[in-house]
C-alpha positions as CSV (number, residue, x, y, z in Angstrom):
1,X,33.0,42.7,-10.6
2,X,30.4,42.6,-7.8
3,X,28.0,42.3,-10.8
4,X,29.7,39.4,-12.4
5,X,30.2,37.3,-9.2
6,X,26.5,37.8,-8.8
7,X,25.8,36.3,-11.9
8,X,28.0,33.2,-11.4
9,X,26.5,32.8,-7.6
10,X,23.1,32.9,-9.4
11,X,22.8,29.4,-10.0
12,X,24.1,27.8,-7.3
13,X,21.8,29.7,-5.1
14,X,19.0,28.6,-7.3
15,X,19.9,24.9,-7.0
16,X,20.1,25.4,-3.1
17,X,16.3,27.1,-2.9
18,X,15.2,24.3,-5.5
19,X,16.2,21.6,-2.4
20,X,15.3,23.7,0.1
21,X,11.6,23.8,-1.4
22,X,11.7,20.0,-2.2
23,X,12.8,19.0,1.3
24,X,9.6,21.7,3.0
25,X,7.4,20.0,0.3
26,X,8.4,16.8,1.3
27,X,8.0,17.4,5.4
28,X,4.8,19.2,5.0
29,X,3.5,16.4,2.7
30,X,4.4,13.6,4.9
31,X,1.5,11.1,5.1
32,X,1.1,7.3,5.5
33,X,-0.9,5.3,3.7
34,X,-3.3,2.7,4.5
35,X,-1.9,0.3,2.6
36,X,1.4,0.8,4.7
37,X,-0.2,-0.4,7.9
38,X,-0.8,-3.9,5.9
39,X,3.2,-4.1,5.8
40,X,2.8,-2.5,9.7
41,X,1.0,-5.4,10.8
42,X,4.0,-7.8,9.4
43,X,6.4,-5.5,11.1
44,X,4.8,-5.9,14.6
45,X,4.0,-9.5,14.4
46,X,7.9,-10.4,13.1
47,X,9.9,-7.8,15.3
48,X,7.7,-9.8,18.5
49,X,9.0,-13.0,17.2
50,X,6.8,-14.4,15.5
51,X,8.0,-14.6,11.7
52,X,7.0,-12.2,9.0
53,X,3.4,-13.1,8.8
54,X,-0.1,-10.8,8.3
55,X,-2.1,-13.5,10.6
56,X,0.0,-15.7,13.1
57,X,-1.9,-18.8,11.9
58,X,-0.3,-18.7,8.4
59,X,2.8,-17.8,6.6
60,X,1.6,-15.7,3.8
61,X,3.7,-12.6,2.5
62,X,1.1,-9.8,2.0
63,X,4.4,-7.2,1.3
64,X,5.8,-6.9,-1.8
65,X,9.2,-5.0,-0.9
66,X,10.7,-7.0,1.7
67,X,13.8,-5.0,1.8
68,X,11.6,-2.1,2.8
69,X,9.8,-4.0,5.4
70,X,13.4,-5.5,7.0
71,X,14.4,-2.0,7.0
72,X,11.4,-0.7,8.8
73,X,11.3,-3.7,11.1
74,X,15.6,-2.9,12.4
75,X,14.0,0.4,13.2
76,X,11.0,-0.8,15.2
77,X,13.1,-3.2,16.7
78,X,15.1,-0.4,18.5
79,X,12.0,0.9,20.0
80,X,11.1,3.8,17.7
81,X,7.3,4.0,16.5
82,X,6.2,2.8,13.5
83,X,4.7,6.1,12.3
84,X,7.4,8.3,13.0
85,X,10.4,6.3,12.1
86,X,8.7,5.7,9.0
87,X,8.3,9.2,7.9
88,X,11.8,10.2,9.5
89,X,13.2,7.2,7.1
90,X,11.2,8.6,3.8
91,X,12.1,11.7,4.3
92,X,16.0,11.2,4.4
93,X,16.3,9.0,1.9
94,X,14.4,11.7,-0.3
95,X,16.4,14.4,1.1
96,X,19.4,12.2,-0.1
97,X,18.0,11.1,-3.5
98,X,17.2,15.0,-4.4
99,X,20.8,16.0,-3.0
100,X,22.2,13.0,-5.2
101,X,20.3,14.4,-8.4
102,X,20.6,17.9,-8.3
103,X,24.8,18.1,-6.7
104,X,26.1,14.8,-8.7
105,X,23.5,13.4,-11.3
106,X,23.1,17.1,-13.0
107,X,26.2,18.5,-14.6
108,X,26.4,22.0,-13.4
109,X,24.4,23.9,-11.0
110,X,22.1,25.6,-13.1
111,X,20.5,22.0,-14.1
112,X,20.8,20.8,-10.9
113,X,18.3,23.7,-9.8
114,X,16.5,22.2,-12.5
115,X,16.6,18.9,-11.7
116,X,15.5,19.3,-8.2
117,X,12.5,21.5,-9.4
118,X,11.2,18.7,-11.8
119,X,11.6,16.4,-8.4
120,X,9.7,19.1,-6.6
121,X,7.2,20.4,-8.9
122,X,5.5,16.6,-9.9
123,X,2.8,15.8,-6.7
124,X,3.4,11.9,-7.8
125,X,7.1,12.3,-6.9
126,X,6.4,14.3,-4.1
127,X,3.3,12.0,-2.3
128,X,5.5,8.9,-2.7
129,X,8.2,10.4,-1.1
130,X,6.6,9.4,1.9
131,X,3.4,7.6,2.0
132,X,4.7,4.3,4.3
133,X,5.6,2.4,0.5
134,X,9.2,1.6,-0.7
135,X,9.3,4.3,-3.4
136,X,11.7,6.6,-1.4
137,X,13.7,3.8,-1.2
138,X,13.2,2.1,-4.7
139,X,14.3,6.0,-6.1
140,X,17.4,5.9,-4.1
141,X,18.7,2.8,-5.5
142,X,18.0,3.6,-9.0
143,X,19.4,7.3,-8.5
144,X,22.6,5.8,-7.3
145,X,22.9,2.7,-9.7
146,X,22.6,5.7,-12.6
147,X,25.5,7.6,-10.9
148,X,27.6,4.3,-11.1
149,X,26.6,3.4,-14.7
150,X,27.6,7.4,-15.9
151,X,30.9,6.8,-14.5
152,X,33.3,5.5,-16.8
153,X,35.2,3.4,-14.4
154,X,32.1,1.6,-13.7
155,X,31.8,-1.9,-11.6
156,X,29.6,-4.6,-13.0
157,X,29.5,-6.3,-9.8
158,X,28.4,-2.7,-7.9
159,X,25.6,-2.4,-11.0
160,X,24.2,-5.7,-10.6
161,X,24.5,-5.3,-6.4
162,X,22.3,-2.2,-6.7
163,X,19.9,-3.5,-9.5
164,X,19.3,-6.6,-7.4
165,X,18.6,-4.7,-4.3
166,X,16.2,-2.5,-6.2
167,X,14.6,-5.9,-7.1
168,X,14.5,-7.0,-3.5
169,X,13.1,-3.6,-2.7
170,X,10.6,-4.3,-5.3
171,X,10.8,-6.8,-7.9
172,X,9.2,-5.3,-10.8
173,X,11.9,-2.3,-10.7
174,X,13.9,-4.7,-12.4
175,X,12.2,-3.3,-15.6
176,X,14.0,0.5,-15.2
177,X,17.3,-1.3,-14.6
178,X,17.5,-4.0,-16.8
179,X,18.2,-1.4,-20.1
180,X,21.1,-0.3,-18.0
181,X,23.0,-3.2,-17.0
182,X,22.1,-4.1,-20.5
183,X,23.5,-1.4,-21.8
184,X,26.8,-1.9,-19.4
185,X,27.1,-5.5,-20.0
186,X,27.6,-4.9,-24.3
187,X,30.3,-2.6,-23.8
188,X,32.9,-5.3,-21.9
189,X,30.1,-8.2,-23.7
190,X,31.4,-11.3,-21.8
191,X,31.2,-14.0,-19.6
192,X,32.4,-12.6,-16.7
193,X,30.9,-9.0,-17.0
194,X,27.8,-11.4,-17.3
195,X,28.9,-13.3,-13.8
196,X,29.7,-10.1,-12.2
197,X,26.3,-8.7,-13.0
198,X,24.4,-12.1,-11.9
199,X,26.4,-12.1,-8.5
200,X,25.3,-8.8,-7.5
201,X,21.8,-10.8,-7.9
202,X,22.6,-13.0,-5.3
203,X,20.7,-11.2,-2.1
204,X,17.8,-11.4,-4.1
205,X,18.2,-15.0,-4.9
206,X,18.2,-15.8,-1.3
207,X,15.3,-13.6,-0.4
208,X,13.3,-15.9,-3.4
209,X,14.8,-19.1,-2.1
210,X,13.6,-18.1,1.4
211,X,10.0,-17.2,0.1
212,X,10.1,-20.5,-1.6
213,X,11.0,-22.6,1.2
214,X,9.2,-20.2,4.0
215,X,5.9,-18.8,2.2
216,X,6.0,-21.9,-0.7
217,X,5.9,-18.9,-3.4
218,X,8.6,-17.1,-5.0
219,X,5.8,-14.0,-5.5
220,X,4.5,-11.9,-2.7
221,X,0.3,-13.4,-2.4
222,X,-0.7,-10.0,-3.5
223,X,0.8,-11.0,-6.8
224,X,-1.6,-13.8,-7.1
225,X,-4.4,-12.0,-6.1
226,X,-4.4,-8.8,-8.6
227,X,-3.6,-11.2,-11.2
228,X,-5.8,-14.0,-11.3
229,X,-5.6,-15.9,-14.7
230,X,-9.5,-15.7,-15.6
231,X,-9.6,-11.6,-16.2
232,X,-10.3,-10.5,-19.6
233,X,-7.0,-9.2,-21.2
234,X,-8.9,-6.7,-23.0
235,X,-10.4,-5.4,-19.8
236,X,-7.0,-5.8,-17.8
237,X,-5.5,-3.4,-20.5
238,X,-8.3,-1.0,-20.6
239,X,-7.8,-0.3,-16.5
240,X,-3.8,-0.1,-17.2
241,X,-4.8,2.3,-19.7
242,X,-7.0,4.1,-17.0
243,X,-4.4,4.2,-14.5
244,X,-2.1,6.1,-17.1
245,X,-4.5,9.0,-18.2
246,X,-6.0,9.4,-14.4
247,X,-2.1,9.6,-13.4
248,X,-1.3,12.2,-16.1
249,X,-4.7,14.2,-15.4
250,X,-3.6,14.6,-11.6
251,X,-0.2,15.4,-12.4
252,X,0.7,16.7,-15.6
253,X,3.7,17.4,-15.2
254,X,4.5,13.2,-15.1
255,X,3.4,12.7,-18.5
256,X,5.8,15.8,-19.8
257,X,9.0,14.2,-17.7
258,X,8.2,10.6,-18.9
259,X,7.5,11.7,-23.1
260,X,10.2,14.4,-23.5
261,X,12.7,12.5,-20.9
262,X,12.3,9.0,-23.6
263,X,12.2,11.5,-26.9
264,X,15.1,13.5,-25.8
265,X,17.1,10.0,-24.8
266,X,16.6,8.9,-28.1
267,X,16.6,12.4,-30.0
268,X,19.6,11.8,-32.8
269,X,21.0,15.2,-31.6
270,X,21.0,13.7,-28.0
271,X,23.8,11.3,-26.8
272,X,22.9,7.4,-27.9
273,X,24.0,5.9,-24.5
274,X,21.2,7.3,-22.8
275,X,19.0,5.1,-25.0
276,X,18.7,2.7,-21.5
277,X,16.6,5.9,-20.0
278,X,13.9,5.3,-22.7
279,X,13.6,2.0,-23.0
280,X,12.9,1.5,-18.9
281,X,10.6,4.6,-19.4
282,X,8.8,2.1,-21.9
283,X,9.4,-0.9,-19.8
284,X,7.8,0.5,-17.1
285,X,4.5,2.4,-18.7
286,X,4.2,-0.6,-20.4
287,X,4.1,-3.0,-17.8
288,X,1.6,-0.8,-15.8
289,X,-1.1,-1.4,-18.5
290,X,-0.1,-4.7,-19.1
291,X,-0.8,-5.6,-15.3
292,X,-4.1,-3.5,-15.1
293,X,-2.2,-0.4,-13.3
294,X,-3.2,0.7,-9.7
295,X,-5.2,2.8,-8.0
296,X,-3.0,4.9,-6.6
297,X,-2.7,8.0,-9.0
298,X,1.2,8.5,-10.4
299,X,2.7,5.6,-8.0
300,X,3.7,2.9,-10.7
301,X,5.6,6.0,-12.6
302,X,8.0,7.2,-10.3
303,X,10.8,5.3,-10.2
304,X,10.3,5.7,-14.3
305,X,10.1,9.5,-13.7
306,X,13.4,9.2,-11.9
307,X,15.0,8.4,-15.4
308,X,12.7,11.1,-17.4
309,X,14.7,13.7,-15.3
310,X,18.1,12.3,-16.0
311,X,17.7,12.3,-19.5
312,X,16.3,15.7,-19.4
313,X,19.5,16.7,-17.4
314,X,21.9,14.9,-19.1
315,X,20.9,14.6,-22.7
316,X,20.1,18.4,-23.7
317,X,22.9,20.2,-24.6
318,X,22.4,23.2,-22.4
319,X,22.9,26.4,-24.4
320,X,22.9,28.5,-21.3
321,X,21.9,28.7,-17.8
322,X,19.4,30.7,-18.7
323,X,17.3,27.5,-20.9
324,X,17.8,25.7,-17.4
325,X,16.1,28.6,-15.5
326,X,13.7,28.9,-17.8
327,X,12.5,25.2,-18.1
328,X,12.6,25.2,-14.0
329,X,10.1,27.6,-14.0
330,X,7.6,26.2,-16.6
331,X,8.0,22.7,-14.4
332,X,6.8,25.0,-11.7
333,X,3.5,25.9,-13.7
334,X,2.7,22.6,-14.9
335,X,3.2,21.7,-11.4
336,X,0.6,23.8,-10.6
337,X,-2.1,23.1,-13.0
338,X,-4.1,20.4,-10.7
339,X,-5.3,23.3,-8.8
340,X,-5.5,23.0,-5.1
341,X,-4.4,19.4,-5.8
342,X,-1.2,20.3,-6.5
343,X,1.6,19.7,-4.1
344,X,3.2,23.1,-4.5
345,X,-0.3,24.5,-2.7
346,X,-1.2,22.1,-0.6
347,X,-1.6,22.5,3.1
348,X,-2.1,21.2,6.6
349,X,-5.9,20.9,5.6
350,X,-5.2,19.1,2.4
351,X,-8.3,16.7,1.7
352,X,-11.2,18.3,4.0
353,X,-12.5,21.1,2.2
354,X,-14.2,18.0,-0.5
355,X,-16.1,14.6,0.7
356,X,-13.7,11.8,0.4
357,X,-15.2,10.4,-2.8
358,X,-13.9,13.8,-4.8
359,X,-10.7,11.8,-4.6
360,X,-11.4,8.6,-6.5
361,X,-12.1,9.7,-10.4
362,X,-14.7,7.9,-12.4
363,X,-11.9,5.3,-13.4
364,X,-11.5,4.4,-10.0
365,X,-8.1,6.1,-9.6
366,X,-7.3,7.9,-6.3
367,X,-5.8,10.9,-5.3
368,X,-4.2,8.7,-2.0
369,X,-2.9,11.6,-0.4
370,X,-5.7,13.4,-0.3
371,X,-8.0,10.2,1.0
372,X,-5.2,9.9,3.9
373,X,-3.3,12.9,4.8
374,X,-5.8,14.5,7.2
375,X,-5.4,11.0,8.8
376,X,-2.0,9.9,8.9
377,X,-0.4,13.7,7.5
378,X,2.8,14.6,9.5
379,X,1.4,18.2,9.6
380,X,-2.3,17.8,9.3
381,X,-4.6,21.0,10.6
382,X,-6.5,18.8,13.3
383,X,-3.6,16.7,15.1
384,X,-0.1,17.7,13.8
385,X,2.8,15.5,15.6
386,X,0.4,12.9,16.6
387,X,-0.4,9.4,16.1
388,X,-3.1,8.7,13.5
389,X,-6.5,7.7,14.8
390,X,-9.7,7.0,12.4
391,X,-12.7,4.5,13.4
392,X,-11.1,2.0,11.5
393,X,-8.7,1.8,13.8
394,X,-11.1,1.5,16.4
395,X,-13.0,-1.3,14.0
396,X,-9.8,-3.4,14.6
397,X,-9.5,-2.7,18.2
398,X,-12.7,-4.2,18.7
399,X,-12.2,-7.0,17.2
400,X,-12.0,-10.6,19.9
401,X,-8.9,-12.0,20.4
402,X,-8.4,-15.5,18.8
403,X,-11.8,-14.8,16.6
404,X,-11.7,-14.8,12.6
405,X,-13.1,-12.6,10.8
406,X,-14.0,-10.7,7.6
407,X,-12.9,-7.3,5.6
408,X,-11.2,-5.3,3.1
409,X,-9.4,-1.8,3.2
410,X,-7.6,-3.5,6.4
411,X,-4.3,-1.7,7.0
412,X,-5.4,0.6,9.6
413,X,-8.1,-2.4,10.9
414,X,-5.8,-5.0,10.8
415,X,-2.9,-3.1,12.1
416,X,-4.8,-2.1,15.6
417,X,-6.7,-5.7,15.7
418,X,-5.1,-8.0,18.6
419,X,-1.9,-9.8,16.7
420,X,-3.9,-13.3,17.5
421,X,-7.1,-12.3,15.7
422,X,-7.2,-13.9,12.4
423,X,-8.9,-11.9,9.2
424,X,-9.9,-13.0,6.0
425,X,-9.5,-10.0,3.2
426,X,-12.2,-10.7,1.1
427,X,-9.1,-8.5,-2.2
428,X,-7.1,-11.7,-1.5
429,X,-4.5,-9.7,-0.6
430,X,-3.2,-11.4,2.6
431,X,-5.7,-14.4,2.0
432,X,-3.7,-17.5,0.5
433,X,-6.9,-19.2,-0.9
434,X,-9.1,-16.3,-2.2
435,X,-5.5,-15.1,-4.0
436,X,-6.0,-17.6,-6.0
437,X,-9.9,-17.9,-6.8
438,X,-11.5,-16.1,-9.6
439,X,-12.9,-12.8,-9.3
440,X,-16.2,-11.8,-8.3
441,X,-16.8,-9.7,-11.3
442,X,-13.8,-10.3,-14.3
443,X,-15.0,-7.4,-16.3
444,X,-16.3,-4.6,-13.3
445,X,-13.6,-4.3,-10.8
446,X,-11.1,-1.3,-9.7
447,X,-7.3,-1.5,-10.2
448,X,-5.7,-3.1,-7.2
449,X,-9.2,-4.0,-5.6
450,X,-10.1,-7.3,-7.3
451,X,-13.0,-9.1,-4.8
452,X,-13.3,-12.7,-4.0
453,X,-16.6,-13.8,-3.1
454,X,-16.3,-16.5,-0.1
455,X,-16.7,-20.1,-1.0
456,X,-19.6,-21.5,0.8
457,X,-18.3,-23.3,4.3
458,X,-15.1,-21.3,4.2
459,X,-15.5,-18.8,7.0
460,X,-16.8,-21.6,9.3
461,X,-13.6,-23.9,8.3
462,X,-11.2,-20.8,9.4
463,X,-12.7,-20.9,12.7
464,X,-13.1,-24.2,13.2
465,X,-10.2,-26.2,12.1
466,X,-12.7,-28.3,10.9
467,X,-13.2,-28.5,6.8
468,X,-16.5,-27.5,5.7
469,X,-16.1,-26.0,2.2
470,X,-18.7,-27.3,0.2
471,X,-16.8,-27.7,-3.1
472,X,-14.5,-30.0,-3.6
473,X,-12.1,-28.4,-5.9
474,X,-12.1,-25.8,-4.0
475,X,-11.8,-27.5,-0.6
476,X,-8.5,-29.5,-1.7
477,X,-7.1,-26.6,-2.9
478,X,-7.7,-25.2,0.3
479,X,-6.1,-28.3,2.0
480,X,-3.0,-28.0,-0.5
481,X,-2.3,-23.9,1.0
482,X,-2.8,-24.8,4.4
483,X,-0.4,-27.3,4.3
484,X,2.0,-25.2,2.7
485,X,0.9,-21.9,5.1
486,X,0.8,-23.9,8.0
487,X,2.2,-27.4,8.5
488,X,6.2,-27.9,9.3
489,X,8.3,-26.1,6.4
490,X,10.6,-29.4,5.9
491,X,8.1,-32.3,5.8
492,X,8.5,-33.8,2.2
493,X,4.5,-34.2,1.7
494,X,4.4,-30.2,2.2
495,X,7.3,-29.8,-0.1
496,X,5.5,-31.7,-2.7
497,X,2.5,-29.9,-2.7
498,X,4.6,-26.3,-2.7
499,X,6.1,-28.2,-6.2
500,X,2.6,-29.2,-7.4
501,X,1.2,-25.3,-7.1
502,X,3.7,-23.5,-8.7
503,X,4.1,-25.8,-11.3
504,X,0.8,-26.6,-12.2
């Protein structure tokens, strides 16, 4: 008897040591990256009342998950730091998006121990379960919005709510949901299903009417800048293809969850309603090459790698506990395969024991964490519990109140430079006019790092006020953004001009 209750215990204490180990891997990971402190820079310069803008001169949006960045911004706004509230708020929505998969998404214990040790055992998931970006968020939403759609007393109306905020967390997540309401939608197929859905839409709606009539855009400005028009599709494709093999190199165990979780959705022995899983697996890899993927390794593929592991969980008819246990602890071992890269290893000296280019591979696709974490790491060996400092930090604290100036890589620069110091980022990024130029090089650049190069007379008119750009096409469109960035949002002659640049 004692034997036997042993036995059935056995799983359940397995599932609880599979979260126990995701939530230490997750704490000990904890890291920020420099990209973050771009969004930081927002935070500050809105939460002192000045609007959600990168320079104070302008209204550009150089964030692409604005309900993120209001999130982080109630938080700062009650007087916690950036930093820590960040890492607090990553780490409990993980905490509650692992809790969510492996105690309700997974349908017994024994897969939810599995489930969590997929979570655990892939560094992607685990580095962008913090790193200062909206993945913990963007995973929560979609966790939950799965939940919902398994249920068989499912809400349109909650569906589209939680699809659309996942859109206003980040818009291109839309791709992973889509299948699913798609999939909910054809089983009541009608109009009002259909107006149910598109009202749960509607906080994203306002967010794009608000960037319309705020920003004159209805896409973030990094949109325009690492997709200018002139780059050579072949070329974009080949660096989306880079992004994927450098992802799967540095965490295997990605690649396994995103193939077997889209075979075994579609597998004719599987169930046919988790069909939806696949095709936002496919949605989503194949957007990633389509845009020219990113630079940081396995962070386009998580929210996808969110759906791998449900179809694993829910689409193999589990023979036993004992199939669970054992695919739990192969996970494990492909988890471990990077080496001392791998998350399961790592520790509070992660990233010094190499020079900092180790981390970028020959495709110019980054191991992030490792660039970062004995920066910004929660736990790192040198200053655990303590606010990141680095000399570009410094760099920006140097910089002259009121000046413009010039860089790149500026989330940690930018975020310490005086809130009334303007600076041009020569990536476009959080530059209205250079967004929109063509690149420097269209067939040599990296993923997510596409450089302008400054049109003669331009630095002088940003400091002047006085135009001075010596080509004219240039210089009007100039003229054009800085009306739109900077003159009164209701005057009809800058409404006009926001019509004339997205419609032209």
């Amino acid at each position: 008897m004692g034997a036997a209750g042993a036995s059935a215990r056995a799983p359940g204490l397995a599932r609880a040591a599979a979260f126990a180990l995701y939530a230490y891997l997750v704490a000990r990971t904890a890291w920020i990256a420099d990209d973050a402190y771009i969004s930081f820079r927002t935070i500050e310069n809105f939460v002192a009342g000045d609007g959600l803008r990168w320079n104070l001169v302008e209204r550009v949006q150089s964030f692409t998950h604005p309900l993120w960045l209001l999130l982080l911004s109630g938080a700062h706004a009650l007087g916690f730091d950036l930093y820590f509230v960040t890492i607090a708020i990553s780490v409990a929505l993980s905490l509650v998006t692992a809790f969510l998969v492996g105690y309700r998404l997974a349908p017994s214990a024994a897969t939810g121990a599995l489930a969590v040790a997929l979570l655990g055992a892939s560094r992607s998931f685990v580095d962008y379960s913090t790193s200062g970006l909206e993945n913990p968020l963007s995973h929560l939403l979609l966790v939950v919005l799965i939940l919902v759609w398994l249920r068989r007393d499912r809400s349109l109306l909650v569906l589209g709510l939680l699809a659309g905020l996942g859109a206003l967390n980040r818009l291109d997540t839309v791709l992973v949901s889509a299948p699913i309401l798609v999939h909910a939608w054809w089983e009541r197929r009608g109009l009002r299903g259909a107006v149910a859905l598109a009202a749960g839409f509607l906080p994203l709606l306002a967010w794009e009417l608000f960037s319309i009539v705020y920003y004159g855009f209805p896409f973030p400005n990094t949109y325009y800048a690492k997709l200018p028009a002139d780059l050579p599709r072949g070329v974009v494709l080949g660096h989306g293809g880079d992004a994927l093999i450098g992802s799967a190199i540095l965490d295997p165990l990605l690649a396994v969850v995103l193939l077997g979780g889209a075979v075994v959705a579609l597998a004719p022995r599987g169930r046919r309603a988790l069909w939806p899983l696949a095709a936002g697996i496919a949605l989503q890899i194949g957007y990633v090459v389509w845009i020219g993927g990113d630079f940081m390794a396995g962070r386009f593929f998580t929210v996808a790698y969110c759906l791998g592991v449900t179809a694993i969980v829910r689409g193999v008819p589990w023979p036993a506990e004992s199939a669970a246990a054992a695919l739990a602890a192969a996970a494990v071992l492909i988890g471990l395969l990077p080496g001392a890269r791998a998350s399961l290893v790592t520790g509070a000296d992660y990233g010094t024991a190499w020079h900092w280019t180790k981390n970028i591979d020959a495709r110019g696709i980054a191991d992030e964490r490792a660039v970062y974490y004995k920066i910004t790491g929660l736990f790192r060996a040198d200053r655990p519990f303590a606010r990141p400092h680095h000399f570009w930090f410094d760099r920006g604290a140097a910089m002259r109140s009121g000046d413009v100036t010039i860089g790149a890589a500026l989330g940690f620069t930018g975020y310490a430079a005086p809130r009334d110091t303007t600076i041009i980022d020569q990536l476009g990024l959080c530059d209205p006019l250079l967004a929109r130029l063509p690149a420097e090089n269209p067939r040599h650049w990296r993923p997510g790092h596409i450089g302008r190069t400054l049109p003669k007379g331009y630095v002088e008119t940003r400091r002047t006020g006085r135009p001075q750009i010596a080509d004219p096409d240039v210089a009007r469109l100039y003229a054009e953004l800085v009306l739109v960035t900077q003159g009164p949002i209701w005057s009809a002659e800058r409404l006009r001009s926001i019509w004339d640049l997205n419609t032209r």
